[in-house]
Each structure stands twice: as C-alpha cells, then as structure tokens.
ChimeraX commands (.cxc) that place a marker at each C-alpha (Angstrom):
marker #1 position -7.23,37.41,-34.24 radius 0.5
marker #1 position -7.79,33.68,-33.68 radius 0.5
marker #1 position -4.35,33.09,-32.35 radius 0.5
marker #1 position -4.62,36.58,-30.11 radius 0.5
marker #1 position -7.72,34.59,-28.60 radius 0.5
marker #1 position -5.92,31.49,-28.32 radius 0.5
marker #1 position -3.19,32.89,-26.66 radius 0.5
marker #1 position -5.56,34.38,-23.96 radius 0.5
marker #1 position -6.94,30.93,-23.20 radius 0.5
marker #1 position -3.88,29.61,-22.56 radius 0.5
marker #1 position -2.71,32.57,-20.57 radius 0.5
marker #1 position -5.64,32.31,-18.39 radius 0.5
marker #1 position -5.73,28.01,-18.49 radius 0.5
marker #1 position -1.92,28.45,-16.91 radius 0.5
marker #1 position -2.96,30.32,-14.53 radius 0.5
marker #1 position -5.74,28.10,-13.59 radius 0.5
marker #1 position -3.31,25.54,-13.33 radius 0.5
marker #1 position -0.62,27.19,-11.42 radius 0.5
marker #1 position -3.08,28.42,-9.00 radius 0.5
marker #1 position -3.56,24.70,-8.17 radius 0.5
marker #1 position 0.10,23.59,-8.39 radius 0.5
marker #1 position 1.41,26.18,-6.29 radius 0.5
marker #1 position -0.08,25.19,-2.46 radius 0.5
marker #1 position 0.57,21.29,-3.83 radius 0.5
marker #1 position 4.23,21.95,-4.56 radius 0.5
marker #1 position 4.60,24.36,-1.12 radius 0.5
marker #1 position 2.98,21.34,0.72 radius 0.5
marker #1 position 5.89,18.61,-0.97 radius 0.5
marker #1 position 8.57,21.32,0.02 radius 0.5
marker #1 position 7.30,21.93,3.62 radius 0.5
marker #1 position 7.11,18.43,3.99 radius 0.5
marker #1 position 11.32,18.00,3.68 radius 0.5
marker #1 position 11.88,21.07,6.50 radius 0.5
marker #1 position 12.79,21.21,9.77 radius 0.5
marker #1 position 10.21,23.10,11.80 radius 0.5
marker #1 position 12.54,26.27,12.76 radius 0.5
marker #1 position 12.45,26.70,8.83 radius 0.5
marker #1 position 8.62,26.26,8.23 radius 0.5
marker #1 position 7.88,28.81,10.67 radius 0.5
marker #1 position 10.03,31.96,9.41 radius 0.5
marker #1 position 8.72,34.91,7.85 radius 0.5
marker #1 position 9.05,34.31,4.24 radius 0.5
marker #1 position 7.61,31.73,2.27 radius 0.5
marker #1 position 10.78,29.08,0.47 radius 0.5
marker #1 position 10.44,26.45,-1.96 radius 0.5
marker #1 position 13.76,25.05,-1.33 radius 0.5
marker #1 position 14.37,23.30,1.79 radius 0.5
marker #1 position 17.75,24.29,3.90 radius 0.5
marker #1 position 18.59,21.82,5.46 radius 0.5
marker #1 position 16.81,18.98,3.39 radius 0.5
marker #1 position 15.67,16.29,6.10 radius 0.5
marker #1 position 13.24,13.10,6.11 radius 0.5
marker #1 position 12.74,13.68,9.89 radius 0.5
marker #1 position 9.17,13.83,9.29 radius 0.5
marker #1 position 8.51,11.39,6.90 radius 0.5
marker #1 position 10.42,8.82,9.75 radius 0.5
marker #1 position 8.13,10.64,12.47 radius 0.5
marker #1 position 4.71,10.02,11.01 radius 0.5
marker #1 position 5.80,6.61,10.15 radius 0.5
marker #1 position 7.06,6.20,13.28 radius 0.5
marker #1 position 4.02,7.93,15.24 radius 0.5
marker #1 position 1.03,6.76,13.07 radius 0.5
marker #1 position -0.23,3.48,12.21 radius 0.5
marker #1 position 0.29,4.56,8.44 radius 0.5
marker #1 position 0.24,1.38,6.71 radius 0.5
marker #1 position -2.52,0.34,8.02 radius 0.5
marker #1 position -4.15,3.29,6.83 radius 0.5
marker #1 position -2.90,3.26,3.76 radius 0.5
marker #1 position -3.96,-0.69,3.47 radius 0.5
marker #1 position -7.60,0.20,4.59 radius 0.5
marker #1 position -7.72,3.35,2.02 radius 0.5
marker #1 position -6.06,1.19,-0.95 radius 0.5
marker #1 position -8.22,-1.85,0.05 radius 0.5
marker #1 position -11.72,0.13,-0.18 radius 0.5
marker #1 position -10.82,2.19,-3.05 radius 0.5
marker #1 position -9.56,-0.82,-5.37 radius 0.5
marker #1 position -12.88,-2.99,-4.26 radius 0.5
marker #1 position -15.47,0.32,-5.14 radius 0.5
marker #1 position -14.03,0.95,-7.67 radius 0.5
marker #1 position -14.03,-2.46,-9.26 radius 0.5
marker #1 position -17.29,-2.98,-8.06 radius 0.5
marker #1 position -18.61,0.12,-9.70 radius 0.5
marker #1 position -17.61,0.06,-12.88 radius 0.5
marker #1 position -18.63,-3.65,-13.11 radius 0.5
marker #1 position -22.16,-2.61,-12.35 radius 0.5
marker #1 position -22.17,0.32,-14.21 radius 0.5
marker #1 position -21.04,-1.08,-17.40 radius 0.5
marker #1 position -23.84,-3.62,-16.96 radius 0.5
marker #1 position -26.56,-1.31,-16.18 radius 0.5
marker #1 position -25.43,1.19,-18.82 radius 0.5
marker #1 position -24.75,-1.35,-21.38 radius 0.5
marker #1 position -28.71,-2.30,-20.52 radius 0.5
marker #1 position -30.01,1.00,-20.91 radius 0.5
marker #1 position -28.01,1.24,-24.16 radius 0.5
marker #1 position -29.22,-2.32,-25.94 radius 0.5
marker #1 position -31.65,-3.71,-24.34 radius 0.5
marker #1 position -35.80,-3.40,-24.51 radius 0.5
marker #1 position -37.77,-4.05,-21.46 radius 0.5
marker #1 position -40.66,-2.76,-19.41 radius 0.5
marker #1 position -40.57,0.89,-17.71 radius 0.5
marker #1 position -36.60,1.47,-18.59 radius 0.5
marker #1 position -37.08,5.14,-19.19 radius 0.5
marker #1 position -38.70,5.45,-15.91 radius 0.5
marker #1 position -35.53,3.51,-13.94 radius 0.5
marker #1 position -33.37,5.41,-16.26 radius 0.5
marker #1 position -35.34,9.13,-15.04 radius 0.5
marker #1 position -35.42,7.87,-11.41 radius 0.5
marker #1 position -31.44,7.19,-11.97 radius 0.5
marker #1 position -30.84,10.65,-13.49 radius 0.5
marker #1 position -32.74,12.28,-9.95 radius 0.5
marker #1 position -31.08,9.99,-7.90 radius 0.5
marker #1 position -28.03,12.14,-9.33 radius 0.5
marker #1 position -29.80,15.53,-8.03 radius 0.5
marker #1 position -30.13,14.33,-4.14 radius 0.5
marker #1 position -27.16,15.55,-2.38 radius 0.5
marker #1 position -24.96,12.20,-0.79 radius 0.5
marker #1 position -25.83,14.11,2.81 radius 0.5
marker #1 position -29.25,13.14,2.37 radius 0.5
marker #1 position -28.49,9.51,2.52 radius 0.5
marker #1 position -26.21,9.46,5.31 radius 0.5
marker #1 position -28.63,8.44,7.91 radius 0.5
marker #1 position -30.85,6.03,5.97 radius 0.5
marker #1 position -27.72,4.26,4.93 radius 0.5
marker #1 position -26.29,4.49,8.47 radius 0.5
marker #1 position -29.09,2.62,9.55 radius 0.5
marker #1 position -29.25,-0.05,6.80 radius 0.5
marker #1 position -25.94,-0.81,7.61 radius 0.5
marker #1 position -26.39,-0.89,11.27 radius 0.5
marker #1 position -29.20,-3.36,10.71 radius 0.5
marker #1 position -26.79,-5.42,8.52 radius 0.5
marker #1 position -24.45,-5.49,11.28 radius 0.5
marker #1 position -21.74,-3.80,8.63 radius 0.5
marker #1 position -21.30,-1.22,11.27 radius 0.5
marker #1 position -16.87,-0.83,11.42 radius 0.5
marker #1 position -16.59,-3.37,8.58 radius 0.5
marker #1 position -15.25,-3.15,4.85 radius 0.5
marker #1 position -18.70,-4.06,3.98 radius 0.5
marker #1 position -20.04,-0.67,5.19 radius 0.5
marker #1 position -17.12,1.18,4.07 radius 0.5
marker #1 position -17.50,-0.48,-0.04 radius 0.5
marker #1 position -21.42,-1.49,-1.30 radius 0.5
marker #1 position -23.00,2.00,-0.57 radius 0.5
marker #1 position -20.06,3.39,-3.32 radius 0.5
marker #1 position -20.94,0.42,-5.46 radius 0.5
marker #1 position -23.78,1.63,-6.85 radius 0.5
marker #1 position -24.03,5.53,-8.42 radius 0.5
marker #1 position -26.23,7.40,-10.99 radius 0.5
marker #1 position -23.18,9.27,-12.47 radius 0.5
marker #1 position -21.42,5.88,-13.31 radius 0.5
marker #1 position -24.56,4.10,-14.96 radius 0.5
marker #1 position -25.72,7.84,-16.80 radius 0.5
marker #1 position -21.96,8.06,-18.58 radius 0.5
marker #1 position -21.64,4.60,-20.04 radius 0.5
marker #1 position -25.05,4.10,-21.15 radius 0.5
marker #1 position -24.62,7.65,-23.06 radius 0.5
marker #1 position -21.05,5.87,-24.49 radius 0.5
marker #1 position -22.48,3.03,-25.34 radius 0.5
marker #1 position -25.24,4.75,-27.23 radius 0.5
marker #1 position -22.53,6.51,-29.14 radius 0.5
marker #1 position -21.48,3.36,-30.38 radius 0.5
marker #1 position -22.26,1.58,-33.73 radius 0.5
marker #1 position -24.54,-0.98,-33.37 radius 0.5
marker #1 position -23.01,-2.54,-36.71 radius 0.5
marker #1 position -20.37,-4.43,-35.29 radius 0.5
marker #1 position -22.51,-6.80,-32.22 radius 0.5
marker #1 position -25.23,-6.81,-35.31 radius 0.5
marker #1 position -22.58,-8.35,-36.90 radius 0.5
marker #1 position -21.42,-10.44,-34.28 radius 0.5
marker #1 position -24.69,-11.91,-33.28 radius 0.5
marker #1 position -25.25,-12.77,-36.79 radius 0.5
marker #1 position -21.89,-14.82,-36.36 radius 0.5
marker #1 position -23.81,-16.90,-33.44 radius 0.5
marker #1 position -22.41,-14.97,-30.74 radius 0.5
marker #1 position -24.84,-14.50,-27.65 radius 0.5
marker #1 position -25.59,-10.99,-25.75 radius 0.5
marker #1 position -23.19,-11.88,-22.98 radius 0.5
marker #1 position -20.45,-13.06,-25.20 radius 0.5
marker #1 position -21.47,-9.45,-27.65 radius 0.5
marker #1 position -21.04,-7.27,-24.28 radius 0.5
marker #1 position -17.51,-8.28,-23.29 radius 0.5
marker #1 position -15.95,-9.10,-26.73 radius 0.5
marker #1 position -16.86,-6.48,-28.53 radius 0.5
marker #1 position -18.38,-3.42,-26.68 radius 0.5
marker #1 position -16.57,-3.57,-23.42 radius 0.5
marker #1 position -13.24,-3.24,-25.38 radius 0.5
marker #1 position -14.70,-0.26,-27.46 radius 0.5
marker #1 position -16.23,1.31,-23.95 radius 0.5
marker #1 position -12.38,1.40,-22.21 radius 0.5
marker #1 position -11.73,4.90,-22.25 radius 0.5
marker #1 position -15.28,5.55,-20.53 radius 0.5
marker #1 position -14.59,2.73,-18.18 radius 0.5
marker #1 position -11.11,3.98,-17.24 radius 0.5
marker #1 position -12.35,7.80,-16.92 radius 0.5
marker #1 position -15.34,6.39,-14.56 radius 0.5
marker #1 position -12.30,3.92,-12.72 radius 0.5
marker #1 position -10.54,6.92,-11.87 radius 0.5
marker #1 position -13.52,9.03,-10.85 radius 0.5
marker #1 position -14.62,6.47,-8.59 radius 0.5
marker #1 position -10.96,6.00,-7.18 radius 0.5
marker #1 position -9.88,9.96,-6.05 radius 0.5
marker #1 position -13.55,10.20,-4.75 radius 0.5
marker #1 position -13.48,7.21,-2.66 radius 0.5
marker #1 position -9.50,7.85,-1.61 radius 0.5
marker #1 position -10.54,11.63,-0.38 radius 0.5
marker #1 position -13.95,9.91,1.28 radius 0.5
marker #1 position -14.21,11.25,4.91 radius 0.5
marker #1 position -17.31,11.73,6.14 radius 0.5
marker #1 position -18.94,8.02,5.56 radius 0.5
marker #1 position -15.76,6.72,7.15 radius 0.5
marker #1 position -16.03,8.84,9.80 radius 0.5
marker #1 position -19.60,7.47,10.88 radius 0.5
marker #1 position -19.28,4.17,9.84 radius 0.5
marker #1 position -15.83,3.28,11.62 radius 0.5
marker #1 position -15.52,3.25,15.47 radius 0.5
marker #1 position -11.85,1.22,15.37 radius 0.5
marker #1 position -8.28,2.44,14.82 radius 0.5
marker #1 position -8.26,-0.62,12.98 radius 0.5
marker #1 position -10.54,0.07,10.29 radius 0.5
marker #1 position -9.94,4.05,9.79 radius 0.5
marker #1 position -8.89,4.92,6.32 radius 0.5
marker #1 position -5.73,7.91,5.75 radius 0.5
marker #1 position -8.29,10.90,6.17 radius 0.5
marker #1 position -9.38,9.95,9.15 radius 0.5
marker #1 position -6.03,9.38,10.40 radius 0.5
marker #1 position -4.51,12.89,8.79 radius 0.5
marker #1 position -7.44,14.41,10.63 radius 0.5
marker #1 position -6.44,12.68,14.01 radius 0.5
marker #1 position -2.76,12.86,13.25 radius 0.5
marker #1 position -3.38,16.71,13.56 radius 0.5
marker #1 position -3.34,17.31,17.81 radius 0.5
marker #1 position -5.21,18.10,19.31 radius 0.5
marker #1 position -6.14,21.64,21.78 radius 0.5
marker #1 position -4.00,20.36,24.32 radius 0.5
marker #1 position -1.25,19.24,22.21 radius 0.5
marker #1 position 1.22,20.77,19.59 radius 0.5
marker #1 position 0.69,20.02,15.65 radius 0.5
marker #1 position 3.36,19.01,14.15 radius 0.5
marker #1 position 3.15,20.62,11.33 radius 0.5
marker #1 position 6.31,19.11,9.66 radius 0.5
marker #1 position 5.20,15.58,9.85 radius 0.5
marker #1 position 1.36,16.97,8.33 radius 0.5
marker #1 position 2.52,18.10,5.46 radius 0.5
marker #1 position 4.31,14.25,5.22 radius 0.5
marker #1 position 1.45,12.83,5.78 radius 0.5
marker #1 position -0.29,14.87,3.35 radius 0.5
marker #1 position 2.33,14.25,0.60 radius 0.5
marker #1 position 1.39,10.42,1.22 radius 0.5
marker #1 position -2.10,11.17,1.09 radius 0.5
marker #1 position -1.51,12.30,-2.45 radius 0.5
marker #1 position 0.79,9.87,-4.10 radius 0.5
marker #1 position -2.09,7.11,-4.93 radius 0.5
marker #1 position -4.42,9.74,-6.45 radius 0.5
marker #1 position -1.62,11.33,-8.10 radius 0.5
marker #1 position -0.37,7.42,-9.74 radius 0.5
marker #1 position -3.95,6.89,-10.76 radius 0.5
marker #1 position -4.74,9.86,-12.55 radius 0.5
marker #1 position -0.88,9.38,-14.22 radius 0.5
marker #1 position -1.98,5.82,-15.39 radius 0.5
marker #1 position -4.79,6.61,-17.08 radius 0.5
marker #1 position -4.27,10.65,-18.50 radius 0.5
marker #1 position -4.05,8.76,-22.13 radius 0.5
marker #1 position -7.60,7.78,-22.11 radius 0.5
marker #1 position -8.79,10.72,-19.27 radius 0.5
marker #1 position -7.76,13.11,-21.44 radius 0.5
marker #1 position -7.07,12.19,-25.04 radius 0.5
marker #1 position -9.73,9.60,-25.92 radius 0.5
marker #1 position -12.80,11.37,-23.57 radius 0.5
marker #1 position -12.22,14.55,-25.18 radius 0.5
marker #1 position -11.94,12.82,-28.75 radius 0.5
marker #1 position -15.59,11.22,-28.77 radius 0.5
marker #1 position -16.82,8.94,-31.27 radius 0.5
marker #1 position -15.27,6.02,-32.46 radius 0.5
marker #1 position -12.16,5.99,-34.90 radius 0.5
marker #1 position -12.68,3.92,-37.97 radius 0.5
marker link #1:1,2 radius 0.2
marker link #1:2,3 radius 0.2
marker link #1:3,4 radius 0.2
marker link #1:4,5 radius 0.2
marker link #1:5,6 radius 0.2
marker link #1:6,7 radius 0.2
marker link #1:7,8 radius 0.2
marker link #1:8,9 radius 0.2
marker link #1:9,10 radius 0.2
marker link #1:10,11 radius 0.2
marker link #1:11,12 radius 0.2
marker link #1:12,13 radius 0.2
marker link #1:13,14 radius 0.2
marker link #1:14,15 radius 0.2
marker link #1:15,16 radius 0.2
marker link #1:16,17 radius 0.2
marker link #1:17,18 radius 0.2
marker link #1:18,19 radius 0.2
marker link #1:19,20 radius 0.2
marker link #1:20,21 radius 0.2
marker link #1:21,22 radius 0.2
marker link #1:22,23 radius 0.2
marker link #1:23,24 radius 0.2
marker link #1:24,25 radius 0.2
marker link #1:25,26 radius 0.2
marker link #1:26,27 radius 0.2
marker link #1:27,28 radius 0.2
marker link #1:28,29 radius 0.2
marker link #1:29,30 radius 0.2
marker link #1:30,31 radius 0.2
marker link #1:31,32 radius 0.2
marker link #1:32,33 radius 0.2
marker link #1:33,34 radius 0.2
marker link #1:34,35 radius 0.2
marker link #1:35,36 radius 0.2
marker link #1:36,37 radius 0.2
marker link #1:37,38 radius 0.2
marker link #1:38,39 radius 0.2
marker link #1:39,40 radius 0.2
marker link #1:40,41 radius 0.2
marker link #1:41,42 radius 0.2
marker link #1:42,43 radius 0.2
marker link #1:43,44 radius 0.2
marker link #1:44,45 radius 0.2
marker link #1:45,46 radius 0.2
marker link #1:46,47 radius 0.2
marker link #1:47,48 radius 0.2
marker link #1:48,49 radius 0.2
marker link #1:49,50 radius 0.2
marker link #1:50,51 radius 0.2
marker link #1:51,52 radius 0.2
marker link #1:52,53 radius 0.2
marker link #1:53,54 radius 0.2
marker link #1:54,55 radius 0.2
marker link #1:55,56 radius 0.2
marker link #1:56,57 radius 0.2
marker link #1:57,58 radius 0.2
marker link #1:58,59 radius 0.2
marker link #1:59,60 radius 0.2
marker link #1:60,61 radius 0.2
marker link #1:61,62 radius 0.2
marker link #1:62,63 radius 0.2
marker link #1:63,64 radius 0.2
marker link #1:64,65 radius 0.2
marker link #1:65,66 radius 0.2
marker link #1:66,67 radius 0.2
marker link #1:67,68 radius 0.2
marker link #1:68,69 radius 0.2
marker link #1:69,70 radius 0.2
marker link #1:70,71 radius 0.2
marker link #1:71,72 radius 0.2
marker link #1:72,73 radius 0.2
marker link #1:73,74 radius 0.2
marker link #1:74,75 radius 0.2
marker link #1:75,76 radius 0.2
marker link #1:76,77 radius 0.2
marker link #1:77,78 radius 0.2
marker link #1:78,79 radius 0.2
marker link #1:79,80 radius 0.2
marker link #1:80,81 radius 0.2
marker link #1:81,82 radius 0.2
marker link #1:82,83 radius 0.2
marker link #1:83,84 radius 0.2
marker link #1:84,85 radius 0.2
marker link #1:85,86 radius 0.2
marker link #1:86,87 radius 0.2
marker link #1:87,88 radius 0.2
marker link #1:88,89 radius 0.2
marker link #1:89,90 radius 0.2
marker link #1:90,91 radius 0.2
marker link #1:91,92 radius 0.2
marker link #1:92,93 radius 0.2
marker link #1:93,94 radius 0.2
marker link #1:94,95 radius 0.2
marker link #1:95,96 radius 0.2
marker link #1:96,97 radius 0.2
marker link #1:97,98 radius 0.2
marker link #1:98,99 radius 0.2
marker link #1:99,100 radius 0.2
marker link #1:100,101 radius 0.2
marker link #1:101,102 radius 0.2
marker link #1:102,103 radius 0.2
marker link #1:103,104 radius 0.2
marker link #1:104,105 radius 0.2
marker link #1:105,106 radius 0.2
marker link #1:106,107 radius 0.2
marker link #1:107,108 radius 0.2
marker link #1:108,109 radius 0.2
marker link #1:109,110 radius 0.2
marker link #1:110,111 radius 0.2
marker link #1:111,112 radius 0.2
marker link #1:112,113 radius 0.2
marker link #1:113,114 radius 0.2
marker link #1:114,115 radius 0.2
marker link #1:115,116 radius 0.2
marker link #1:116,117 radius 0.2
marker link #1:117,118 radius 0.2
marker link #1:118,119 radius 0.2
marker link #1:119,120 radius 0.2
marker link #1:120,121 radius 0.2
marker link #1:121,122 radius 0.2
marker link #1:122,123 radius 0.2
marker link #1:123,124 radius 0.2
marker link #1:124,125 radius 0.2
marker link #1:125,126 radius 0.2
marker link #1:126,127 radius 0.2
marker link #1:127,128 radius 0.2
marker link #1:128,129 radius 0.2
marker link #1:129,130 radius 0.2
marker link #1:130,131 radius 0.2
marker link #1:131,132 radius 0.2
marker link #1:132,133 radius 0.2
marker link #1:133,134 radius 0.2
marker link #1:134,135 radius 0.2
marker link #1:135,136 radius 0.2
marker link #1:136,137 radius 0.2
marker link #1:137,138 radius 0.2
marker link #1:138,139 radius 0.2
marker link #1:139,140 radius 0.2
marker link #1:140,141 radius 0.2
marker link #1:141,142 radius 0.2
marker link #1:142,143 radius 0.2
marker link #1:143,144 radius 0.2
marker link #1:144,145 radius 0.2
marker link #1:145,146 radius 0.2
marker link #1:146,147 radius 0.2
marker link #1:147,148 radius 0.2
marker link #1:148,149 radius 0.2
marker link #1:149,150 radius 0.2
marker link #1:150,151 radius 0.2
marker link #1:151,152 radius 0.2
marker link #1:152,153 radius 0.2
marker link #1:153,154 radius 0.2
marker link #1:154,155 radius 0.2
marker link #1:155,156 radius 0.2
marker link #1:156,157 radius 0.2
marker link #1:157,158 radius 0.2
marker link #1:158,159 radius 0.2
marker link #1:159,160 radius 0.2
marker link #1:160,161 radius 0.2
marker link #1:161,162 radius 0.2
marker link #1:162,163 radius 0.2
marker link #1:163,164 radius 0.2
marker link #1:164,165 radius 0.2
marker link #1:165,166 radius 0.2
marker link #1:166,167 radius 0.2
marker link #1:167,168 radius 0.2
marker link #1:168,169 radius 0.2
marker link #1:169,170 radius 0.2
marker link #1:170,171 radius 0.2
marker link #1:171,172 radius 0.2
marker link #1:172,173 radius 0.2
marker link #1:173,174 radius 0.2
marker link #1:174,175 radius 0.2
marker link #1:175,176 radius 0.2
marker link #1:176,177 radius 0.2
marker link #1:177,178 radius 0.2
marker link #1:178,179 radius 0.2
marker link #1:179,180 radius 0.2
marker link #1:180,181 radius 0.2
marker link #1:181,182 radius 0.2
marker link #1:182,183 radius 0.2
marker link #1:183,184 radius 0.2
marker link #1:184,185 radius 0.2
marker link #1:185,186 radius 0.2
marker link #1:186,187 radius 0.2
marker link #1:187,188 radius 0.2
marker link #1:188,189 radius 0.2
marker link #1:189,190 radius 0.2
marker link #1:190,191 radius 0.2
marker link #1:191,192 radius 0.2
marker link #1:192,193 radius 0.2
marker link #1:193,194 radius 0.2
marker link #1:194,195 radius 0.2
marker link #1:195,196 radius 0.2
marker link #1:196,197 radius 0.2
marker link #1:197,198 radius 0.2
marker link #1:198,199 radius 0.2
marker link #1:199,200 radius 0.2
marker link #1:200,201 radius 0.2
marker link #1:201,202 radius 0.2
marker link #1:202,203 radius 0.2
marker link #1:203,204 radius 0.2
marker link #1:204,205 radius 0.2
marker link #1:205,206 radius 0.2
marker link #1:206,207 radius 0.2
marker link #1:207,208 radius 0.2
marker link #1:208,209 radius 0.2
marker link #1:209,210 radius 0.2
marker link #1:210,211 radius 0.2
marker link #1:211,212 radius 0.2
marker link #1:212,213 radius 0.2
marker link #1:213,214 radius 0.2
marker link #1:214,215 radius 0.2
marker link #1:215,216 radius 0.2
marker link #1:216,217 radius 0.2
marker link #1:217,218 radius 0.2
marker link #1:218,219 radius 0.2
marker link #1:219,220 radius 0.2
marker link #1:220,221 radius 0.2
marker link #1:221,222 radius 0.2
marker link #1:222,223 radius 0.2
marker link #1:223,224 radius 0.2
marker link #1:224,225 radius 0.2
marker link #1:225,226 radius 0.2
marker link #1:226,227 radius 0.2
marker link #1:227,228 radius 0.2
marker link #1:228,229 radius 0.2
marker link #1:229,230 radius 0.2
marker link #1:230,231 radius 0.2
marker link #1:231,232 radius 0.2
marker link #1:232,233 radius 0.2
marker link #1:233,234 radius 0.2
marker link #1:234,235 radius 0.2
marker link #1:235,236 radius 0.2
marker link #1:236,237 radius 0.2
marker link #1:237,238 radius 0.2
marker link #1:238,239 radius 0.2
marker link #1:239,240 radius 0.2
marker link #1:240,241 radius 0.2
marker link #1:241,242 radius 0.2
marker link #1:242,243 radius 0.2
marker link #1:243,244 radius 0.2
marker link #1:244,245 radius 0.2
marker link #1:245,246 radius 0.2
marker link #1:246,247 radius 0.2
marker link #1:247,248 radius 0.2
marker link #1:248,249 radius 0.2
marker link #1:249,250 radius 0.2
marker link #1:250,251 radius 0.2
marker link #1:251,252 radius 0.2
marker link #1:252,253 radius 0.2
marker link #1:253,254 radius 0.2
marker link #1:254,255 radius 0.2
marker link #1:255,256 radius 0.2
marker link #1:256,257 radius 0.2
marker link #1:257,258 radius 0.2
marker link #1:258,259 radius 0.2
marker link #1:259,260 radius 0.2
marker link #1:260,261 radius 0.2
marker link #1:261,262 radius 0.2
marker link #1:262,263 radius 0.2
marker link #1:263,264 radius 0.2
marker link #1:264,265 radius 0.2
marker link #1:265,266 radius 0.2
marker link #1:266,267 radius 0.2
marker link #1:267,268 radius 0.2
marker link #1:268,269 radius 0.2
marker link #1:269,270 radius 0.2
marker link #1:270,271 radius 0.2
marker link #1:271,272 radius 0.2
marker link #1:272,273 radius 0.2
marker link #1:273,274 radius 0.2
view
C-alpha cells in the first residue's frame, strides 16, 4: 500500500514537473528556428534547419550586454547586501537580549503581509528625494532589506545549539568573532537558499526597474525583453524573443545549479548533523 501511494506521488510530482519543463524546453527549441518553421501548424521540438540567426540578431539589434551587465550588477550587489543584513539581524533576534525585540521582530513578520505594490510610491518618492532616481542606488538598497530574509535565519539560527559559541566564548572569543567563526559556517545552507531567493527574484524584477529607470543605459534584461518585443506598428520577431528569452534564463538557471546541494538536500534535512 505504501509503495502504491508512493508511486502516485511521484506520478503526479512528474507531472508537475513536466508541466513546467515543457514551454521552457519549446522556448530553447524555438529559439534555434528560422521563422517560416516557428510559424507552421504543428508544434516541433527539433529544429530543421538548426540556425543561430537569432541569437546574432538580438545581439546584433539590442544593447544586450549592457543589459545583461546592469541585471548581473544589481542582482550580485542585493543579493550580497541582503544576506549580509539578514544574517546580522537574524543572528540578533536569535542570541541576543535587548529592549522591545519581540515587537521589531512582530512588526518584521507584518512587514511580510503588505504586498511590495504598496510601497512602490513611498519608495518612489524616497528615492526621488535622494536623487537615486535612474541610478544603481535606486535599483539595489530598497531589495537590501526584507522580512522573509531576516524571519528564515533567525528561525535557523534558533535551531542551532547554543553549546558550541557557549563553548567558544568560554575560550575568550568575543560575539563578533562567535558569529562568523562558528555560526555563520553552521548557517550556510540557510544563507545560500536565501542567496538564491534573493538572486531569481531580483533577476525577474520588472516593475521597480521600470519606474525607477528613465535611461537605455541603466535598464536591466526585462525591461529590454519587454522593449525588444515591437511594437503595434512594427513586426515581433519572434525568433530572436525566444533568444532573448533563452538568455534571460541562463543566470537563474546557473544559480539555482550552484547551489541545488544545499537548496535542496541540506534545507530539507533540518537540524544539525553531529
């Protein structure tokens, strides 16, 4: 009976999982046709005749790299930046006694319940009276700072033994030197799972980009796939999209490659092995 039910849930979980493959791998396929072949009747994986054409287009027609530096740029600083600060704040929550922390740390968990299009036009104008307006500055410290981030490694770092920094302070280490000997190390696979997090969201970030850039020189890739696409008085070309698109992809896709061990394995695990 147990492996009848077991069988089911991985019946259904492939499923799931094809259902979510399928339009990715169509997209990677369409992306090496010519048009005349994206356009017939039937839908083919396999591309006849196999052509680059509109990888060379959209790298050709579309200031791509500098897209791609913006995107890269912005995602590598937040997401430095955030798990910095989160580790910090979470690691304080964890330890550390002081006045009113359950109230911060309630306030933090409802910051969590306010949806981000709340914020947009407070944060607009904060960063208009900065001057951050088309800057990196706009488009990085509003995704420093996040409720999710501080909530997940304070609850890891509550999981954790106090026995070993005990041990450590006894030894004549200080809190600083306890926090990033000893439970930093034992907080990676939270960090790394919060790292990628912070990554695919701000990679796939369009609307704050959107009303924070005015420049072609600051736009990020999803702003440019969205004005890559024509136009009403031009002709998409669908072709060089899906390129775009595949490129679009690849970063998320190496990040989430990088760190499945931890994502998936040590996350899932819990708890500390002895």
């Amino acid at each position: 009976m147990v492996k009848k039910y077991r069988f089911f849930g991985y019946f259904i979980l492939t499923l799931g999982a094809l259902s979510m493959l399928v339009p990715f791998i169509y997209m990677f396929c369409l992306s090496f046709m010519s048009e005349k072949q994206i356009f017939t009747s039937s839908i083919n994986f396999i591309p006849s005749p196999f052509t680059l054409e509109n990888y060379k287009y959209t790298i050709n027609n579309a200031d791509i790299f500098r897209y791609f530096y913006n995107s890269m740029f912005v995602a590598i600083a937040t997401t430095i930046g955030q798990v910095i600060i989160s580790a910090m704040a979470g690691y304080a929550f964890a330890r550390f006694k002081f006045k009113y922390k359950e109230t911060l740390f309630v306030l933090i968990l409802i910051s969590m319940m306010i949806p981000p299009q709340v914020n947009i036009v407070p944060l607009f104008f904060i960063m208009k009276q900065f001057n951050w307006i088309d800057t990196y500055w706009a488009l990085i410290v509003p995704g420093l700072f996040g409720g999710f981030g501080v909530f997940m490694i304070r609850q890891w770092f509550k999981s954790i033994p106090e026995d070993m920094e005990l041990s450590a302070k006894i030894d004549g280490c200080s809190s600083l030197q306890v926090f990033y000997k000893i439970a930093l190390p034992l907080a990676a696979p939270a960090l790394i799972t919060l790292g990628i997090f912070t990554f695919i969201t701000t990679w796939n970030s369009f609307m704050w980009p959107l009303i924070v850039t005015n420049s072609d020189f600051m736009r990020t890739l999803p702003l440019g796939l969205a004005n890559f696409k024509g136009s009403f008085r031009e002709v998409t070309d669908w072709g060089a999209l899906t390129a775009y698109s595949v490129i679009c992809c690849i970063p998320v896709i190496g990040v989430f490659l990088l760190g499945r061990k931890y994502f998936i394995n040590d996350i899932l695990s819990g708890g500390i092995k002895d």
